[in-house]
SEBA-781457 format. One line per field, with one value per residue: residue in three letters; x, y, z of N, C-alpha, C in turn. Coordinates in pm, whole numbers. Layout:
N
r <- c(ALA|...)
nX <- c(X|...)
nY <- c(Y|...)
nZ <- c(Z|...)
caX <- c(X|...)
caY <- c(Y|...)
caZ <- c(Z|...)
cX <- c(X|...)
cY <- c(Y|...)
cZ <- c(Z|...)
***
This chain:
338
r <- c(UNK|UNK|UNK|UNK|UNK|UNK|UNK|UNK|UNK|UNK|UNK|UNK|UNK|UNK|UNK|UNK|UNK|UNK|UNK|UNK|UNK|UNK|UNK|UNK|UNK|UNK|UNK|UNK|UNK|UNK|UNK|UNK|UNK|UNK|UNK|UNK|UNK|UNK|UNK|UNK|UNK|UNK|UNK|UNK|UNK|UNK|UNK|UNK|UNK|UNK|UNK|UNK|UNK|UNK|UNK|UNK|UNK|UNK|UNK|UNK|UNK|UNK|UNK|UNK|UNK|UNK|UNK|UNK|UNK|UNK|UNK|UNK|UNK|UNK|UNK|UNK|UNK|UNK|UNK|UNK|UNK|UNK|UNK|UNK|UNK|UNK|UNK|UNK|UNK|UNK|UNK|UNK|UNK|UNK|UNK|UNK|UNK|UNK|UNK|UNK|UNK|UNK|UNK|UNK|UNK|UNK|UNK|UNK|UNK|UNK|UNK|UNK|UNK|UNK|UNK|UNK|UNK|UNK|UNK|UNK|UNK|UNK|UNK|UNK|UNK|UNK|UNK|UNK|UNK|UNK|UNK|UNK|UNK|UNK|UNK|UNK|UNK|UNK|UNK|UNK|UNK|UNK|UNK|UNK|UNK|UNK|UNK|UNK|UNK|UNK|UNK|UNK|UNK|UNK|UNK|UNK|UNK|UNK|UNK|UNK|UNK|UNK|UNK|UNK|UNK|UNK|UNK|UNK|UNK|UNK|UNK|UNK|UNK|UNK|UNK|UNK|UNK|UNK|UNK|UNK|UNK|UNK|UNK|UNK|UNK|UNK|UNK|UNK|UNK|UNK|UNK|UNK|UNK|UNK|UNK|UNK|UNK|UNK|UNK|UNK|UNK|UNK|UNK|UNK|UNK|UNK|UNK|UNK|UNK|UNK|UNK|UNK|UNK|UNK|UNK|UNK|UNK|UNK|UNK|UNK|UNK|UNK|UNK|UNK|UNK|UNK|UNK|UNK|UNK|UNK|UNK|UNK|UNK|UNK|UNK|UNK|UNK|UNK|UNK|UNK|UNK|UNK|UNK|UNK|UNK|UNK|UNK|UNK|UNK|UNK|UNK|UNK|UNK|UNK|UNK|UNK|UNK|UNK|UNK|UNK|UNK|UNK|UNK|UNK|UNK|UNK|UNK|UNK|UNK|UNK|UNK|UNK|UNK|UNK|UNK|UNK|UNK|UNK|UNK|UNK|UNK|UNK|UNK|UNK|UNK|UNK|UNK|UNK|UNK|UNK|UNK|UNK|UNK|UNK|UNK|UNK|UNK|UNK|UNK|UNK|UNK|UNK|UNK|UNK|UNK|UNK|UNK|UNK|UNK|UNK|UNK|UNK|UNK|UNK|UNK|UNK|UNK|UNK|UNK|UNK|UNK|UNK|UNK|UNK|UNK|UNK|UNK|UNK|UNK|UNK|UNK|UNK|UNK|UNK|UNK|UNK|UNK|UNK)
nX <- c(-4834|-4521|-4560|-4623|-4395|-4244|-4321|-4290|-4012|-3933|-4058|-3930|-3657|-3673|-3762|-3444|-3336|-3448|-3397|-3133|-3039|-2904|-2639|-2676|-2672|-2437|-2261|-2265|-2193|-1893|-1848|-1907|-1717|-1444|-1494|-1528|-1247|-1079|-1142|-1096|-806|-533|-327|7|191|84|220|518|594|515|640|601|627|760|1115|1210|975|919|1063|1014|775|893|988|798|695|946|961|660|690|916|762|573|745|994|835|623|362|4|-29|-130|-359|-351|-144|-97|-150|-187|-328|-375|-358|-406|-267|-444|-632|-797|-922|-1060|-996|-1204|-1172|-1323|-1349|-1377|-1378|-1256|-1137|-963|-1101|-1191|-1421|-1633|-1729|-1948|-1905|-2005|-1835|-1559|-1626|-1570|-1423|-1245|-1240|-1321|-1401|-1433|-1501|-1564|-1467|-1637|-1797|-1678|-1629|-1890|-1950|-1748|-1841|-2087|-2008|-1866|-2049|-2185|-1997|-1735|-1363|-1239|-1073|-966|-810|-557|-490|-221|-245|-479|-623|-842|-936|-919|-1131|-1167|-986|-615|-474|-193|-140|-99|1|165|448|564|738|1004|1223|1249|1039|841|852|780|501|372|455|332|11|-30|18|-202|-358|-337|-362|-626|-785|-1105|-1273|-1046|-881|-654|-418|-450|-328|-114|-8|66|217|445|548|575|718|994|1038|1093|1375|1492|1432|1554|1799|1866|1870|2023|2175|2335|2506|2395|2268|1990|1969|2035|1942|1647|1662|1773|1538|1382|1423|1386|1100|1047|1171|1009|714|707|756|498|332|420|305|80|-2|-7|-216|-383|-409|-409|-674|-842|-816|-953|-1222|-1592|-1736|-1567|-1532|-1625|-1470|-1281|-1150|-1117|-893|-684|-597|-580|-342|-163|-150|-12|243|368|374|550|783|866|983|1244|1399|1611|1689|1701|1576|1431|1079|803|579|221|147|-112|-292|-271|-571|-735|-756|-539|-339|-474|-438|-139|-162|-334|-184|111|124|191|460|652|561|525|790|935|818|883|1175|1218|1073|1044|1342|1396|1323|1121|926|891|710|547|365|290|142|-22|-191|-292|-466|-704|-782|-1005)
nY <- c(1715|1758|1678|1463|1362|1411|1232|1021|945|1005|724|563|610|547|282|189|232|86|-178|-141|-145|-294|-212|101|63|-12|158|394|359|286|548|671|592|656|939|1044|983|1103|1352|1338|1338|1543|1788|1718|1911|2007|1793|1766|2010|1929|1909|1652|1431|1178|1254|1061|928|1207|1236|1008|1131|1369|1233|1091|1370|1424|1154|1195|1440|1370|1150|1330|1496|1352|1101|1204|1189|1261|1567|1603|1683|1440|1269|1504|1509|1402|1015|939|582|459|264|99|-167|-20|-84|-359|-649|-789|-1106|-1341|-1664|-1912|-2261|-2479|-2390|-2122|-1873|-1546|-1385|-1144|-850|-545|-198|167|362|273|38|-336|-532|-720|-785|-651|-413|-295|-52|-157|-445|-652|-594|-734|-993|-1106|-1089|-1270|-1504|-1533|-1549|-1831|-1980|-2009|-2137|-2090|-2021|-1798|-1501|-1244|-943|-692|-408|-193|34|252|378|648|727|1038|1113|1171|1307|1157|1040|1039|718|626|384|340|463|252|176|46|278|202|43|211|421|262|167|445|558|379|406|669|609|491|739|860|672|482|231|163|-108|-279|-426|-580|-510|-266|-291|-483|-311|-24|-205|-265|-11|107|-13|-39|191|299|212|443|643|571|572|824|970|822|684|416|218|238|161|163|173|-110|-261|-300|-361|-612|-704|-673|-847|-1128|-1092|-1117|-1371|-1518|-1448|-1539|-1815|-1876|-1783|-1988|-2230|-2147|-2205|-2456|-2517|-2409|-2616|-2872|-2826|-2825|-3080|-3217|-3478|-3506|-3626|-3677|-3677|-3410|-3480|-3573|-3411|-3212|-3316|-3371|-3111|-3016|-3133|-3038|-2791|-2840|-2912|-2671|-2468|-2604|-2637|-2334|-2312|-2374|-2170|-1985|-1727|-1392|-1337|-1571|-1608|-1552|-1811|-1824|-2055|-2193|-2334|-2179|-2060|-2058|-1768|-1676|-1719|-1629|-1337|-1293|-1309|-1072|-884|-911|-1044|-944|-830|-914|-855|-545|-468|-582|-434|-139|-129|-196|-9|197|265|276|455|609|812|846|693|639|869|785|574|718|875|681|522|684|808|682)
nZ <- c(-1378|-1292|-1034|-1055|-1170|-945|-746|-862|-898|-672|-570|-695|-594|-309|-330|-425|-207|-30|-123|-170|132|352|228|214|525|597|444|554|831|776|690|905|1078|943|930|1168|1295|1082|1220|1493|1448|1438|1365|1283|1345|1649|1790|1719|1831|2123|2372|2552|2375|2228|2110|1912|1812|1688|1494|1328|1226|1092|903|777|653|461|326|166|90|-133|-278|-410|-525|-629|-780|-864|-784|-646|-498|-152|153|271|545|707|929|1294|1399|1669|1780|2020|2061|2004|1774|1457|1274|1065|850|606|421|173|60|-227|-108|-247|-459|-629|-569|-511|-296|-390|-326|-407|-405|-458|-637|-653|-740|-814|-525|-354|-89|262|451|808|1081|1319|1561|1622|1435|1196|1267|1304|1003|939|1069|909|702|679|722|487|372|289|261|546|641|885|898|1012|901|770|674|516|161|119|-89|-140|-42|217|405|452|781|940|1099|1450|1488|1245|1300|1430|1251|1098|883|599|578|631|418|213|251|282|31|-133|-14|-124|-406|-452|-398|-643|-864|-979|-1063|-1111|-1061|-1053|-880|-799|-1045|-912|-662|-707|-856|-648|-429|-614|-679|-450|-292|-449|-531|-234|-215|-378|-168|43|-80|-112|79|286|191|-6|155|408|727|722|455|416|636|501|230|299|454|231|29|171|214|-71|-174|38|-71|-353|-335|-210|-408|-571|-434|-434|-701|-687|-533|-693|-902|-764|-717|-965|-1002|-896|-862|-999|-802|-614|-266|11|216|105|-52|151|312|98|31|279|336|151|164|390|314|147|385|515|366|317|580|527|347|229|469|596|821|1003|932|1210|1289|1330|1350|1316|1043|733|506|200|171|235|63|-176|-99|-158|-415|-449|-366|-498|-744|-979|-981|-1163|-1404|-1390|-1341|-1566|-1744|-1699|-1711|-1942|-2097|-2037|-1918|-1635|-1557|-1320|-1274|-1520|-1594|-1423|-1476|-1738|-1704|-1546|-1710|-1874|-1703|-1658|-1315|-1119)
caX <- c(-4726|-4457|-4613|-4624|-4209|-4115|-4366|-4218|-3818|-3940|-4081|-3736|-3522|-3739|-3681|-3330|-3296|-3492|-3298|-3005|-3032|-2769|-2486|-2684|-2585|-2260|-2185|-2304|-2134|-1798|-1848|-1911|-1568|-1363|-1509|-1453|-1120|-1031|-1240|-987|-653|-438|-214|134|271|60|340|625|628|491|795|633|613|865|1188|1183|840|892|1131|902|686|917|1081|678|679|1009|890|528|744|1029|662|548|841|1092|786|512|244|-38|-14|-271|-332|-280|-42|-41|-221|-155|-424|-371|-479|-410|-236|-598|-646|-892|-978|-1076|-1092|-1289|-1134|-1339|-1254|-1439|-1305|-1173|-1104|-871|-1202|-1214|-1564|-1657|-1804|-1958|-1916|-2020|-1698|-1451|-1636|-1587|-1318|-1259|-1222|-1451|-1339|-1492|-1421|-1619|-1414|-1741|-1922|-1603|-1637|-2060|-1952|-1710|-1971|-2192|-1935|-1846|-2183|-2192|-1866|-1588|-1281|-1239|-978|-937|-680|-540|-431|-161|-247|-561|-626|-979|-898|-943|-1288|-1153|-823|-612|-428|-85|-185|24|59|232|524|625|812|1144|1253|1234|849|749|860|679|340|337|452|186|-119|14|-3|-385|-456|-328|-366|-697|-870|-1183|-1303|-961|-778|-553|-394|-426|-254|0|110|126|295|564|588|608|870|1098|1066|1168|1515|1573|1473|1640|1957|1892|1840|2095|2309|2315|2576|2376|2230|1898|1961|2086|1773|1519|1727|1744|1397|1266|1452|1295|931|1024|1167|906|579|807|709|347|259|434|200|-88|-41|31|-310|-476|-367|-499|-825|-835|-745|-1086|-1358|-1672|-1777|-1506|-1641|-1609|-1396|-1096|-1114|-1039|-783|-611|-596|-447|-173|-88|-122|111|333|414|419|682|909|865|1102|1411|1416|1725|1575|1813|1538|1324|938|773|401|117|107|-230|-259|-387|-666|-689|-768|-413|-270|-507|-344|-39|-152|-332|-53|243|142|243|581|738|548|525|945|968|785|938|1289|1209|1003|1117|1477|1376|1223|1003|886|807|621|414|330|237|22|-176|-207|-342|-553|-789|-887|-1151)
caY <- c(1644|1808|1623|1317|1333|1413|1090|894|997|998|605|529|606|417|117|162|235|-22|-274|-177|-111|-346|-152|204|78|-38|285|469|279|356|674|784|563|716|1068|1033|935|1230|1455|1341|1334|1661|1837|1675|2040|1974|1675|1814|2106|1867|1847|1526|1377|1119|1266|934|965|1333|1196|937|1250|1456|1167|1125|1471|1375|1098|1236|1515|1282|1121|1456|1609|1267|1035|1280|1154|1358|1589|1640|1686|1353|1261|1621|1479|1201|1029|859|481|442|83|-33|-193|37|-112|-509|-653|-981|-1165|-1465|-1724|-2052|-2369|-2578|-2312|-1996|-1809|-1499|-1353|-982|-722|-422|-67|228|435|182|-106|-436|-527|-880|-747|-550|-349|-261|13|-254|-568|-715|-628|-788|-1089|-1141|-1139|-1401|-1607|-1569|-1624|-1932|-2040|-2029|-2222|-1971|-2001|-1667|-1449|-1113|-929|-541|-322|-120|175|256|525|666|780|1127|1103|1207|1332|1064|1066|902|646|650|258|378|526|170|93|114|385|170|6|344|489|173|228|571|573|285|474|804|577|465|868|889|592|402|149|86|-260|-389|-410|-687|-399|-119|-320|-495|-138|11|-244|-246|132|157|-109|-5|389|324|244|506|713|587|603|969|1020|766|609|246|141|311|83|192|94|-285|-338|-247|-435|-756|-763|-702|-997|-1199|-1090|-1140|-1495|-1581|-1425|-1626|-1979|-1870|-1821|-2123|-2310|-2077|-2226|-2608|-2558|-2441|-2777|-3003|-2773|-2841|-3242|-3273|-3503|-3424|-3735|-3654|-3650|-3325|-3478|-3644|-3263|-3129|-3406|-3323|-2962|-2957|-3197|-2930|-2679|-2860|-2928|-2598|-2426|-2701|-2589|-2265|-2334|-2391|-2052|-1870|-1579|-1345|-1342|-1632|-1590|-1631|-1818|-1846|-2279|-2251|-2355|-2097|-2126|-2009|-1653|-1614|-1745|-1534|-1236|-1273|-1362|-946|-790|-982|-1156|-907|-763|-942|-780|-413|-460|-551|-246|-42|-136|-233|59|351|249|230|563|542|910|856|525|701|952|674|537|846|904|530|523|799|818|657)
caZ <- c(-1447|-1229|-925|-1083|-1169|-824|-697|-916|-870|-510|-541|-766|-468|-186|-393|-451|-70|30|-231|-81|286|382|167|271|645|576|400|667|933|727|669|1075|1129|906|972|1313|1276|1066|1309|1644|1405|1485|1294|1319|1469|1755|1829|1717|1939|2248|2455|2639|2288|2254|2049|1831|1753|1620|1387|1245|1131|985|809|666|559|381|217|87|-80|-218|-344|-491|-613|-765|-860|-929|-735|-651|-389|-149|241|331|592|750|1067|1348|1463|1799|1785|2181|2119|1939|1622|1408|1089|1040|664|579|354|134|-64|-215|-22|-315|-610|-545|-659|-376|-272|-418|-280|-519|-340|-532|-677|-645|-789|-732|-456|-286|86|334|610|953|1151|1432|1541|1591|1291|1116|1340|1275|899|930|1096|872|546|688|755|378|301|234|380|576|733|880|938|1065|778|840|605|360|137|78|-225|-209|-26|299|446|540|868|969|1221|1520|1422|1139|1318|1519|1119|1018|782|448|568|605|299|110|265|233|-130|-166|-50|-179|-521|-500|-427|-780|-1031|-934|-1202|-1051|-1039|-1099|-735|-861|-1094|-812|-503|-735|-880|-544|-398|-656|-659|-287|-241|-572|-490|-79|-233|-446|-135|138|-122|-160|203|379|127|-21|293|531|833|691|319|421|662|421|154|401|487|119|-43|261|151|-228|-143|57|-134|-460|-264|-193|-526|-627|-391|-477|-847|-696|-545|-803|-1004|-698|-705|-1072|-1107|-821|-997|-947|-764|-490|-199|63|323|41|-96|256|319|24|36|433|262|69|222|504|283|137|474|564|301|325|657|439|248|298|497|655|934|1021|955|1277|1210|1422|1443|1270|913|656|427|32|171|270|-119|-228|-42|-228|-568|-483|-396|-544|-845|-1131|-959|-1242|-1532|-1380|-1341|-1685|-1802|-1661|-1709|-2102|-2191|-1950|-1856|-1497|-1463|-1180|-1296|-1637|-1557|-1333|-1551|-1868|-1626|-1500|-1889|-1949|-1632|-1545|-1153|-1079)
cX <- c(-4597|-4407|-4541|-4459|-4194|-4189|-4279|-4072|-3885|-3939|-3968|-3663|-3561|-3688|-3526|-3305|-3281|-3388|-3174|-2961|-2900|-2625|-2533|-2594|-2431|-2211|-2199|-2197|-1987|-1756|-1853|-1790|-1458|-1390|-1456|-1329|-1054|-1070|-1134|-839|-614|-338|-84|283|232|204|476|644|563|618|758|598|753|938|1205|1061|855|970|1090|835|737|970|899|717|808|999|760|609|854|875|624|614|944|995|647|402|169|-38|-143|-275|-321|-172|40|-78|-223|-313|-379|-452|-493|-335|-342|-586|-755|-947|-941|-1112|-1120|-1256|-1181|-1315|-1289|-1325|-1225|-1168|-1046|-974|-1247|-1373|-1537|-1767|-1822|-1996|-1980|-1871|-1608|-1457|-1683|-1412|-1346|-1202|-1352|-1428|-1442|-1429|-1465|-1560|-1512|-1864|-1792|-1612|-1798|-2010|-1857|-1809|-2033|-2146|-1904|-1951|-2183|-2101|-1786|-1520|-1264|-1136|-1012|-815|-665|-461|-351|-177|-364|-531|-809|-999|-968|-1087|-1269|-1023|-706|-461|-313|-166|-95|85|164|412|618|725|961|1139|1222|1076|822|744|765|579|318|333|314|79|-101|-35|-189|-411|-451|-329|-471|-822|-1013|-1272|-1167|-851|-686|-403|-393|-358|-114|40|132|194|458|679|667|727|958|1147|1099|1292|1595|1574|1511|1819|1974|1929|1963|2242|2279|2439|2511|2313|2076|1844|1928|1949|1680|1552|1706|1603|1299|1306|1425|1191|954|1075|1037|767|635|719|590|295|332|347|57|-125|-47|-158|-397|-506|-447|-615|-929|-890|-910|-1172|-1446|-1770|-1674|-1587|-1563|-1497|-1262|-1050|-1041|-894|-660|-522|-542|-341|-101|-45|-25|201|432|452|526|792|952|986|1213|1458|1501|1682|1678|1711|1406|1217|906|627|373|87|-43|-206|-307|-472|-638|-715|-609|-310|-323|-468|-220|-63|-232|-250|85|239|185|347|615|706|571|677|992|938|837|1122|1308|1184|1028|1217|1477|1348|1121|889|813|734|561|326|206|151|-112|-235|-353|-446|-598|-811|-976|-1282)
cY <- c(1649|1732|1458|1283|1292|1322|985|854|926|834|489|505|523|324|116|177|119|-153|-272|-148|-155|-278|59|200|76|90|386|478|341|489|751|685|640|923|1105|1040|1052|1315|1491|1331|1518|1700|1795|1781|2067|1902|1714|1939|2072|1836|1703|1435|1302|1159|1145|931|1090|1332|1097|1064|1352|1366|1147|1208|1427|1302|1132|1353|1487|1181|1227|1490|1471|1206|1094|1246|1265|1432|1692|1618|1574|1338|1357|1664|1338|1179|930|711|448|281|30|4|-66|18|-280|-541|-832|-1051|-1302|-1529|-1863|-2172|-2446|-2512|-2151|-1858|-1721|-1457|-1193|-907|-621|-312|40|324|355|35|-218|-506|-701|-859|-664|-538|-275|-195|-27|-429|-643|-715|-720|-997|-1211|-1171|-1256|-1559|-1638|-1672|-1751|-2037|-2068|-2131|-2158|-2027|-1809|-1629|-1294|-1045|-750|-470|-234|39|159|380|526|756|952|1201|1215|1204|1248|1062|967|846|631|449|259|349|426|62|116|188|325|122|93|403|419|193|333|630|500|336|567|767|559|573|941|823|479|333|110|-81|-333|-398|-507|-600|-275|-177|-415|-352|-52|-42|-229|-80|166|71|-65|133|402|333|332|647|733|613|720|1027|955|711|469|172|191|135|80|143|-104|-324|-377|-308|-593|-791|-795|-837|-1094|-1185|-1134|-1324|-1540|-1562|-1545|-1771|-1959|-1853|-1929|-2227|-2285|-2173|-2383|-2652|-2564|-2586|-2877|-2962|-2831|-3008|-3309|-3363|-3465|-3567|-3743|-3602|-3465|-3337|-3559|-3506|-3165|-3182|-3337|-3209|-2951|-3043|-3126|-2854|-2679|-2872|-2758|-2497|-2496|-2620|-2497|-2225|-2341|-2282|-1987|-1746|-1528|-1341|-1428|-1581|-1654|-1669|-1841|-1970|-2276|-2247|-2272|-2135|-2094|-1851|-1600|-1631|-1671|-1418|-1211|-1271|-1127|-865|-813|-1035|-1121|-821|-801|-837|-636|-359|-472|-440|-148|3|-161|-146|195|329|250|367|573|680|887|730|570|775|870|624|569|876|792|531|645|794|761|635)
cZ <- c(-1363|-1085|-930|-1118|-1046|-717|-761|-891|-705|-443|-582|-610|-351|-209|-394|-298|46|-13|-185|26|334|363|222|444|670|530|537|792|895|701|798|1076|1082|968|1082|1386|1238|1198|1443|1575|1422|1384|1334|1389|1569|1813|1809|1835|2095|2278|2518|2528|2260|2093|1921|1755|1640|1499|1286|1137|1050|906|655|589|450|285|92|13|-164|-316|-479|-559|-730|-847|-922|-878|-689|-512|-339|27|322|381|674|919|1106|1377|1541|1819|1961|2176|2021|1851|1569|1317|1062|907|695|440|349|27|-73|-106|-124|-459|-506|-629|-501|-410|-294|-357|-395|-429|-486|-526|-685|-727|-696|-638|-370|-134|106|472|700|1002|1328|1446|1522|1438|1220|1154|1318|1091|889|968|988|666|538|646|582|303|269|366|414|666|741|956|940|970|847|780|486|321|111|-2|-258|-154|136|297|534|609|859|1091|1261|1516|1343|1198|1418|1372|1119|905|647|416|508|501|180|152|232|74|-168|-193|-144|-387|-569|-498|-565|-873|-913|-1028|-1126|-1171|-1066|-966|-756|-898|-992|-772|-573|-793|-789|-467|-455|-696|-523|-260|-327|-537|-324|-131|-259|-317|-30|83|-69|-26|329|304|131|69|377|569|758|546|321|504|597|261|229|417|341|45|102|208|22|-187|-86|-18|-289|-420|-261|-303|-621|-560|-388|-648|-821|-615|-594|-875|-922|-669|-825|-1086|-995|-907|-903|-844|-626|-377|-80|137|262|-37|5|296|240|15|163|395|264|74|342|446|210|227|560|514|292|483|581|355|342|274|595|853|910|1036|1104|1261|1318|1469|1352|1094|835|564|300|59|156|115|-186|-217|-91|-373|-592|-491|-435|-713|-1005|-1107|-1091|-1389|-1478|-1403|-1520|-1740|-1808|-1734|-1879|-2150|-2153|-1925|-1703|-1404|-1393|-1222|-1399|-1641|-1532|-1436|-1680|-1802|-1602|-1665|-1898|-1830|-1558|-1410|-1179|-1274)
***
């Protein structure tokens, strides 16, 4: 009888192995990148006490440590050895995401991981494996993009390193990424990344202010940058989901008797036309773009991390008075980890 369990368990798991080989490799694959990664990152008192470590640099890292415990200690986030090690990218990218997204509906493409859910990206720690799946997404009909993250978190799974990428930000970036991740290692809804990456966004950008105030002053050089550049991103992300919603409408008004090539027509109109106008936004510093046109991946990209600033701000400011603390807190309450 005994026998016959641990055949059966035994013929269970084949199948499920077999069934999902593809996501076994992929995990796999992810799992020796990131490891790895940790494995060659260094303790950040290596660098500090390198004299041929560039003085500028060493100030990047303690301004981290600054931040991750202005994280810890004003907004309560959880604290944990993240951020207590560089890791040296050499100049090179390290982490490619694949971003899909039907061709004529703002309907992105999901992925289902285990722990996290379901997520509408998929990152490579191989330019080329990121490169073979675009191929192949296309091949299907998605529009597709990928693009170089400047910061994940791995929630907790592994220990995650500053990347010496990191450290080429200004003082107010940095403080928003770092708050950012610092946020997913403590309030993470799985399957709802919509809800994660807009509430770390608006954490990480809202809570830089209060702590470059604390740290520089609202006249400092440091305040007004990081002030200047964010009402630039909020203007401009503002326009992108006003043309994220103008294409919905001409995705919408399609019949179904339209043919493929008055759908594509249409849609680079549109899409020319709102990257036209998007020139005329009083921006204290001109966007500079690439000349190529984007697809619905890139509207989609804002509608993840932009598209519920407005409600999270009300919340906050309606129901906490604009405690960034006790928000947090109501949060971790309302959403368990994982």
């Amino acid at each position: 009888m005994v026998k016959k369990f641990f055949w059966g368990l035994g013929l269970l798991l084949l199948v499920v192995l077999v069934w999902n080989w593809q996501l076994v490799v992929y995990g796999v694959r992810q799992g020796y990148g990131q490891v790895n990664m940790v494995w060659k990152a260094k303790p950040i008192e290596e660098f500090l006490t390198n004299p041929d470590f560039p003085d500028s640099l060493k100030a990047k890292l303690r301004l981290i440590q600054e931040i991750r415990q202005y994280a810890i200690d004003s907004l309560g986030l959880k604290d944990t050895d993240n951020y207590k090690t560089l890791f040296d990218q050499k100049g090179e990218e390290i982490m490619w995401v694949v971003q899909a997204c039907e061709p004529f509906q703002l309907k992105a493409k999901l992925w289902e991981f285990p722990v996290v859910g379901t997520v509408p990206y998929k990152g490579f720690f191989e330019k080329q494996k990121a490169l073979d799946e675009r191929i192949k997404l296309e091949a299907d009909g998605y529009d597709v993009s990928i693009r170089n993250p400047g910061g994940w978190s791995t929630l907790g799974w592994f220990t995650d390193p500053i990347l010496s990428g990191m450290l080429k930000r200004n003082e107010g970036d940095l403080a928003s990424l770092i708050i950012h991740e610092m946020v997913h290692a403590t309030i993470f809804v799985k399957g709802d990344v919509d809800f994660n990456e807009n509430l770390a966004s608006f954490i990480g950008d809202t809570s830089a202010y209060y702590f470059l105030a604390s740290k520089y002053g609202t006249t400092s050089a440091e305040f007004t940058q990081y002030w200047q550049e964010d009402q630039d991103y909020r203007r401009y992300s503002k326009h992108i989901l006003r043309g994220t919603r103008a294409l919905d409408s001409l995705y919408q008004s399609f019949s179904d008797t339209a043919s493929v090539a008055t759908k594509k027509q249409a849609k680079k109109s549109m899409i020319e036309k709102i990257m036209a106008t998007a020139d005329t936004l009083p921006l204290y510093t001109p966007r500079k773009t690439s000349g190529r046109l984007p697809n619905n991946t890139y509207f989609m990209s804002y509608h993840l991390y932009q598209a519920k600033q407005n409600a999270f701000r009300l919340e906050l400011d309606n129901e906490f008075d604009g405690d960034l603390r006790k928000y947090l807190q109501h949060l971790t309450q309302k959403h368990p980890f994982l």
